[in-house]
Backbone as CSV, one residue per row, in Angstrom:
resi,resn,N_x,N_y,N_z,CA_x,CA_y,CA_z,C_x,C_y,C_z
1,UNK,26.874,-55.666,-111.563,26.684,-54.364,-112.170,25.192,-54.028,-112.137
2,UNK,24.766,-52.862,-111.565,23.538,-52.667,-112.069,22.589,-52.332,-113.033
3,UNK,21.642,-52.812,-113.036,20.791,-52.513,-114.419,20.727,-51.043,-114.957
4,UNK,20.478,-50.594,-116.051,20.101,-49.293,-116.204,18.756,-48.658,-115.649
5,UNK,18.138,-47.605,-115.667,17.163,-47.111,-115.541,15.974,-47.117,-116.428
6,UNK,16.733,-47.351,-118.168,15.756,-47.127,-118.771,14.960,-48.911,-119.034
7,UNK,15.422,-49.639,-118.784,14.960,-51.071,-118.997,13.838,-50.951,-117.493
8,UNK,14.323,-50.301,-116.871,13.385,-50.510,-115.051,11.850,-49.595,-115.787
9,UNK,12.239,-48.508,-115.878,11.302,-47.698,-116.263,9.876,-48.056,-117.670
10,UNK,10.650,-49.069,-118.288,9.600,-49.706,-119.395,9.330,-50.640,-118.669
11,UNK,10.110,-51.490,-117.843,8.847,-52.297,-117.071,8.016,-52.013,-116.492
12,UNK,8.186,-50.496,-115.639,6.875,-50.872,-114.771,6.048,-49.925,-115.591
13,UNK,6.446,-49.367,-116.678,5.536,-48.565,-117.270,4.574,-49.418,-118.099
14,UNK,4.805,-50.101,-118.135,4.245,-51.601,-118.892,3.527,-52.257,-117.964
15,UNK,3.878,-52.450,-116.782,2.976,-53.451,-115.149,2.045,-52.245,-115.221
16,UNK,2.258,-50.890,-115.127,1.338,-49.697,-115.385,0.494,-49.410,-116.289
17,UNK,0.510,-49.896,-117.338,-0.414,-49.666,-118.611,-1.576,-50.919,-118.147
18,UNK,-1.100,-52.305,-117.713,-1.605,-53.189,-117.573,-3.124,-52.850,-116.985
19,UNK,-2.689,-52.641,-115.330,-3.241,-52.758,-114.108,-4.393,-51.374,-114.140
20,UNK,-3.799,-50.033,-115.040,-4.635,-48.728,-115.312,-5.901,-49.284,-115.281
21,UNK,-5.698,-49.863,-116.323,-7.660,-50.532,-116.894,-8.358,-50.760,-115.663
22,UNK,-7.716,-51.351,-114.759,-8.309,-52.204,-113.854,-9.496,-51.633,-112.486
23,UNK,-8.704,-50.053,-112.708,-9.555,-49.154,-112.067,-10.819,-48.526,-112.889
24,UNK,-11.818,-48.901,-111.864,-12.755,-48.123,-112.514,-13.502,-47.310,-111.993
25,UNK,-13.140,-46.773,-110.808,-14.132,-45.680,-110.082,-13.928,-44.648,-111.666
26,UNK,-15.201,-44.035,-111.247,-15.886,-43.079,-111.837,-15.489,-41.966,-111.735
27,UNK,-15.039,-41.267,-110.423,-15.061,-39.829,-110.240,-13.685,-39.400,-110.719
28,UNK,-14.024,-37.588,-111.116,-12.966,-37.549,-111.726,-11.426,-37.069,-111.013
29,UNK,-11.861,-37.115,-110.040,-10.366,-37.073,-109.232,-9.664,-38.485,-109.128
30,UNK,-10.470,-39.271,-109.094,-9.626,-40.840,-109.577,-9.168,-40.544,-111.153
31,UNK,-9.546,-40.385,-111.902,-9.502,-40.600,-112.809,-8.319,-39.623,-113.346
32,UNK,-8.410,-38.616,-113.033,-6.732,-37.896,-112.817,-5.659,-38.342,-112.334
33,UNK,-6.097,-38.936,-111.083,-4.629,-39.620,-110.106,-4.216,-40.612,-111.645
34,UNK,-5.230,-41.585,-111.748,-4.579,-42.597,-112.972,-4.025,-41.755,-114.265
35,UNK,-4.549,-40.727,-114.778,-3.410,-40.010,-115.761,-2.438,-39.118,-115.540
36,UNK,-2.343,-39.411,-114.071,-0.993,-38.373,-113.465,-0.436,-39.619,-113.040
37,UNK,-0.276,-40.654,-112.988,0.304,-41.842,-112.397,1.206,-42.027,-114.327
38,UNK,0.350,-42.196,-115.052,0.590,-42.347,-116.588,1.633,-41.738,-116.584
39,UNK,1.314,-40.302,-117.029,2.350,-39.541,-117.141,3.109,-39.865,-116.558
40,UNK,3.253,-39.900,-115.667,4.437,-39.642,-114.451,5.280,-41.071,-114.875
41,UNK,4.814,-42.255,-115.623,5.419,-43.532,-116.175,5.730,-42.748,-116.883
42,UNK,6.109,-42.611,-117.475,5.941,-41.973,-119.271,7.457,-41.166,-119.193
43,UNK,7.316,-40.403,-118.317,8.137,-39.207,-118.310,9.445,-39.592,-117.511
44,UNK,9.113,-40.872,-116.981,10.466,-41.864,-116.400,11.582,-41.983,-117.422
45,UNK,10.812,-43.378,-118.051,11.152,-43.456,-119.674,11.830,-42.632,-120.587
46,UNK,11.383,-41.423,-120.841,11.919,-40.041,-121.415,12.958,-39.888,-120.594
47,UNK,12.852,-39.389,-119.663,13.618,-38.805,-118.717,15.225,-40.179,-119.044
48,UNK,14.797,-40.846,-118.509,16.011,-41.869,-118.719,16.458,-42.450,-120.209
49,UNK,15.925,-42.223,-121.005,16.451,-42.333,-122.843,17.010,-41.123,-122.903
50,UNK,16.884,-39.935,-121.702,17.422,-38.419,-122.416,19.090,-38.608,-121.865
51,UNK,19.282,-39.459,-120.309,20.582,-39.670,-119.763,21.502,-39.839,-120.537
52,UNK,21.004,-40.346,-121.642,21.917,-41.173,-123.015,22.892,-40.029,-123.794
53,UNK,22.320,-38.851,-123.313,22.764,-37.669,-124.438,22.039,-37.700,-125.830
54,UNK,21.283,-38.704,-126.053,20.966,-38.558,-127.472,21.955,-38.450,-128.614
55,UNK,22.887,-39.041,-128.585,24.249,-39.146,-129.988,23.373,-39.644,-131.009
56,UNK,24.079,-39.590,-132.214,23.643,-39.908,-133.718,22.947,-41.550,-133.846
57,UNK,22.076,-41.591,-132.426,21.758,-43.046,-132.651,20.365,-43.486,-133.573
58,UNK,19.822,-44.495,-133.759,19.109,-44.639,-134.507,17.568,-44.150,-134.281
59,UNK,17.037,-43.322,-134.579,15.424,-42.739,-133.743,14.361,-43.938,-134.230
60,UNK,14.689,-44.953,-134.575,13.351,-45.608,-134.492,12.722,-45.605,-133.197
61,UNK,11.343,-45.684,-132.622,11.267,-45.971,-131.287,11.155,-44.890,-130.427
62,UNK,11.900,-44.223,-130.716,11.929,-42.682,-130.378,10.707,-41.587,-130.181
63,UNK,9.844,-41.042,-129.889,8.915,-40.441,-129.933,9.784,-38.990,-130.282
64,UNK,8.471,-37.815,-130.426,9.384,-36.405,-130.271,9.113,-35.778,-129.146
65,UNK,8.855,-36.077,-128.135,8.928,-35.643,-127.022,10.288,-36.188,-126.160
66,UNK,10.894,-37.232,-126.686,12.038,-38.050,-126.482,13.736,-36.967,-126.791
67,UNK,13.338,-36.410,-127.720,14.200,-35.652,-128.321,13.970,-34.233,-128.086
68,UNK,12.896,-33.800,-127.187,12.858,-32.309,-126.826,13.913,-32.193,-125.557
69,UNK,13.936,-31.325,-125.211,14.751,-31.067,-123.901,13.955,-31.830,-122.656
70,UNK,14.615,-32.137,-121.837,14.425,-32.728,-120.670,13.528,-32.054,-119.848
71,UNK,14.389,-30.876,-119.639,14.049,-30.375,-118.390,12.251,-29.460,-118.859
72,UNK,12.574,-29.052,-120.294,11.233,-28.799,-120.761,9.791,-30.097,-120.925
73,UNK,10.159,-31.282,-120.701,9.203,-32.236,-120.689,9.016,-32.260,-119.391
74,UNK,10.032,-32.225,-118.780,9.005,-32.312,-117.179,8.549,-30.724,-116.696
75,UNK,8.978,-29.641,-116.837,8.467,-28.860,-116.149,6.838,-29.090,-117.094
76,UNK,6.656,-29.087,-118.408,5.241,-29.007,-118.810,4.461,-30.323,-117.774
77,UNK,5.331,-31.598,-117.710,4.289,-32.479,-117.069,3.466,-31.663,-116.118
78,UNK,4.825,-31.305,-114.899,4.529,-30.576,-113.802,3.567,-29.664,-114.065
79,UNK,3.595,-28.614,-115.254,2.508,-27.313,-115.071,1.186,-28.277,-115.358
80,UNK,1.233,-29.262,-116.219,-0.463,-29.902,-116.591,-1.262,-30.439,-115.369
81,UNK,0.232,-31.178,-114.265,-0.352,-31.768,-113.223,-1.023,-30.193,-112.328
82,UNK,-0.593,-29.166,-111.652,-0.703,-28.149,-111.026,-2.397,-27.718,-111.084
83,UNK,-2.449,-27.586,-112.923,-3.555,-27.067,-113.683,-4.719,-27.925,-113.268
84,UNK,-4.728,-28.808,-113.242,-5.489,-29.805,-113.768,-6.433,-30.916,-111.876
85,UNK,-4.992,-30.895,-111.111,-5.258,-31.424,-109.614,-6.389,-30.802,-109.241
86,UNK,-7.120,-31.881,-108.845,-8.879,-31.739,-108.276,-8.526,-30.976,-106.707
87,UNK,-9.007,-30.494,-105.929,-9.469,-29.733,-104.882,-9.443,-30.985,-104.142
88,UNK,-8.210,-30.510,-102.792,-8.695,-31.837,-101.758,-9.979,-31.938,-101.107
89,UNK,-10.601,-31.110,-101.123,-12.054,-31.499,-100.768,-13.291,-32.119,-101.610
90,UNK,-12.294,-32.254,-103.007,-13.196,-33.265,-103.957,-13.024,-34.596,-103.774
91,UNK,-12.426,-34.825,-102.686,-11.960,-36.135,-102.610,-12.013,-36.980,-101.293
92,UNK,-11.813,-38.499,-101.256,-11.346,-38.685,-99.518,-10.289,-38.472,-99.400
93,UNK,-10.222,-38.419,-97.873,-8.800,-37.961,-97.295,-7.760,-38.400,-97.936
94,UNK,-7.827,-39.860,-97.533,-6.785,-40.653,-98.175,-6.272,-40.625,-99.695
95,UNK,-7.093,-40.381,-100.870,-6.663,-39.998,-101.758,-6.199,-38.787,-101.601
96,UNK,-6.630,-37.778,-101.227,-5.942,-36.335,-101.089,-4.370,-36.526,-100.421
97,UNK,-3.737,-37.499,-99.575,-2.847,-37.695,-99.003,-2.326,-38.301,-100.504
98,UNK,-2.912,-39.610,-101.451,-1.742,-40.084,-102.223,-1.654,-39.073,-103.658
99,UNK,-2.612,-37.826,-104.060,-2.438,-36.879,-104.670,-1.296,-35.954,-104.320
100,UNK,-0.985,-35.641,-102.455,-0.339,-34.798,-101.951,1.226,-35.274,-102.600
101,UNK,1.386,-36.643,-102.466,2.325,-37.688,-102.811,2.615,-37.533,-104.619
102,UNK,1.702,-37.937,-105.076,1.483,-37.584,-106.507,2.504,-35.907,-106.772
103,UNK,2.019,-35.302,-106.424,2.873,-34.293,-106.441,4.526,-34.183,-106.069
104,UNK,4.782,-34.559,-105.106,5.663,-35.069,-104.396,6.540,-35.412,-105.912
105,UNK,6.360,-36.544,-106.342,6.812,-37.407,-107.121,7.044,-35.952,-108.521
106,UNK,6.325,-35.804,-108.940,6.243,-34.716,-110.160,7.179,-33.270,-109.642
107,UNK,7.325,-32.616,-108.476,8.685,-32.228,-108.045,9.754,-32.622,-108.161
108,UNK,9.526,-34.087,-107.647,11.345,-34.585,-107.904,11.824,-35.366,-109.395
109,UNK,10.588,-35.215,-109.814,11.296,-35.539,-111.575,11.483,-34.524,-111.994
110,UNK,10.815,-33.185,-111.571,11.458,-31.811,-112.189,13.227,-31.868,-112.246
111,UNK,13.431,-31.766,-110.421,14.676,-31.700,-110.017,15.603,-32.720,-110.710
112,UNK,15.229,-33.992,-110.889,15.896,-35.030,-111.678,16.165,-34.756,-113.172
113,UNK,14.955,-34.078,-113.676,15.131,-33.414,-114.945,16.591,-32.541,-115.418
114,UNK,16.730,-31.483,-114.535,17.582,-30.481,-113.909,18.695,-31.177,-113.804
115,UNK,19.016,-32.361,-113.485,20.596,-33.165,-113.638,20.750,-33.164,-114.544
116,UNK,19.598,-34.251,-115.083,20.284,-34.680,-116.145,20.253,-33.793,-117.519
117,UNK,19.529,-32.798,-117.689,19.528,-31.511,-118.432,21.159,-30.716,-118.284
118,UNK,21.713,-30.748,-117.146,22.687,-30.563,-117.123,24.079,-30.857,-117.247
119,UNK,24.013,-32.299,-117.102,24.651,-33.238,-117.297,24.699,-33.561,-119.029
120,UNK,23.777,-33.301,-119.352,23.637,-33.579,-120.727,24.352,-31.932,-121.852
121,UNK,24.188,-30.886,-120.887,24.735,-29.828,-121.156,26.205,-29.750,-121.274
122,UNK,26.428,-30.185,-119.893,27.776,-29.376,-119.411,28.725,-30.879,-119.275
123,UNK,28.404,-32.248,-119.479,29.203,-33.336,-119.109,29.491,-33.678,-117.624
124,UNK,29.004,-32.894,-116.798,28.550,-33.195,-115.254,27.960,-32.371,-114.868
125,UNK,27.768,-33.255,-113.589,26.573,-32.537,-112.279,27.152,-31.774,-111.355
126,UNK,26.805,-31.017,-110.757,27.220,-29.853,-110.166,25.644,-29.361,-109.182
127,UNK,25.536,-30.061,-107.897,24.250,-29.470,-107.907,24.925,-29.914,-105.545
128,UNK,23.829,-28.750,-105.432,23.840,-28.610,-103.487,23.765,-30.402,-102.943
129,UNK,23.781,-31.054,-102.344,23.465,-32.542,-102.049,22.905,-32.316,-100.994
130,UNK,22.831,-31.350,-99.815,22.664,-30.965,-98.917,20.692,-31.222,-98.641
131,UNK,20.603,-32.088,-97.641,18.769,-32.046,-98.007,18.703,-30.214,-97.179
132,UNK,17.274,-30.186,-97.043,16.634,-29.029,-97.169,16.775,-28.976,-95.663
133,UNK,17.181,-27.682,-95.006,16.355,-27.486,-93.511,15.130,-27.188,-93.589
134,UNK,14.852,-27.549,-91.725,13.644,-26.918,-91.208,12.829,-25.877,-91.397
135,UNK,13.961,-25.188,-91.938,13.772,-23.451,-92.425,13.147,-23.233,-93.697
136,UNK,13.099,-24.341,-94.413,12.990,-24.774,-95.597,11.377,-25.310,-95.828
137,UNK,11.010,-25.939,-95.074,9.957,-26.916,-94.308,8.876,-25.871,-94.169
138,UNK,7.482,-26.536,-94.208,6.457,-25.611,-93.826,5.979,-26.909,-92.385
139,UNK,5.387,-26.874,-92.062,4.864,-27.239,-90.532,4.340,-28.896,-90.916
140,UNK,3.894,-28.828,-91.950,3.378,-30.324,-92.358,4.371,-31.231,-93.353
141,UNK,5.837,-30.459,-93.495,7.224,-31.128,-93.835,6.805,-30.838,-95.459
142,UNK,6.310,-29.459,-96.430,6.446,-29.851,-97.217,7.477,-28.584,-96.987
143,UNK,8.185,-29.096,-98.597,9.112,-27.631,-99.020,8.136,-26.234,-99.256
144,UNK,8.602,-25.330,-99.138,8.257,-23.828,-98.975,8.960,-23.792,-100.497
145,UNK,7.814,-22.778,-101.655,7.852,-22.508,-102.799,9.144,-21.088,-102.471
């Protein structure tokens, strides 16, 4: 049987709290990637304690961001990350590629949000499975807003 999500998600959010420290460049586009990496732990966690439905269980442990709506904790992650992302030319390439990624990731917890927001609504999912066309695609394979 497989494990749940929310036991996966406190581990590595935990191997993540660890290893954070460990960076110490200075500039502040590093220093974002590591509190958009945070978050982005953080909002795992949430995200997967929200799968639960939240029934009359015991809130110790619980934060209140735990108990807000789903899909409203990640779209705010998402708007703070948007706001906040340094200019790829503040950066090297290569970080600008694992920021591009960074993002990446904060899209599809939106969309993941969006299940289980719904799922938690309506008692199932109901959603396209279909990946995206070409049509869909901008030239460098991201999705078109």
């Amino acid at each position: 049987m497989p494990i749940a999500a929310f036991p996966k998600a406190v581990q590595w959010q935990q191997w993540w709290e660890y290893w954070r420290d460990a960076i110490h460049e200075g500039q502040p586009w590093a220093r974002f990637m590591v509190d958009a990496t945070t978050a982005l732990q953080q909002t795992f966690v949430t995200i997967s304690r929200n799968l639960r439905k939240k029934p009359n269980w015991d809130t110790t442990g619980w934060t209140p961001e735990e108990w807000r709506n789903v899909l409203e904790v990640a779209e705010e992650k998402l708007a703070w990350f948007r706001l906040n992302r340094p200019k790829p030319e503040d950066m090297p390439v290569w970080a600008g590629i694992i920021l591009q990624a960074l993002d990446g990731a904060y899209l599809t917890l939106r969309r993941l949000a969006q299940e289980v927001d719904q799922i938690n609504r309506k008692g199932h999912l109901l959603v396209n499975v279909c990946p995206v066309t070409k049509d869909e695609l901008t030239e460098r394979g991201e999705e078109k807003s």
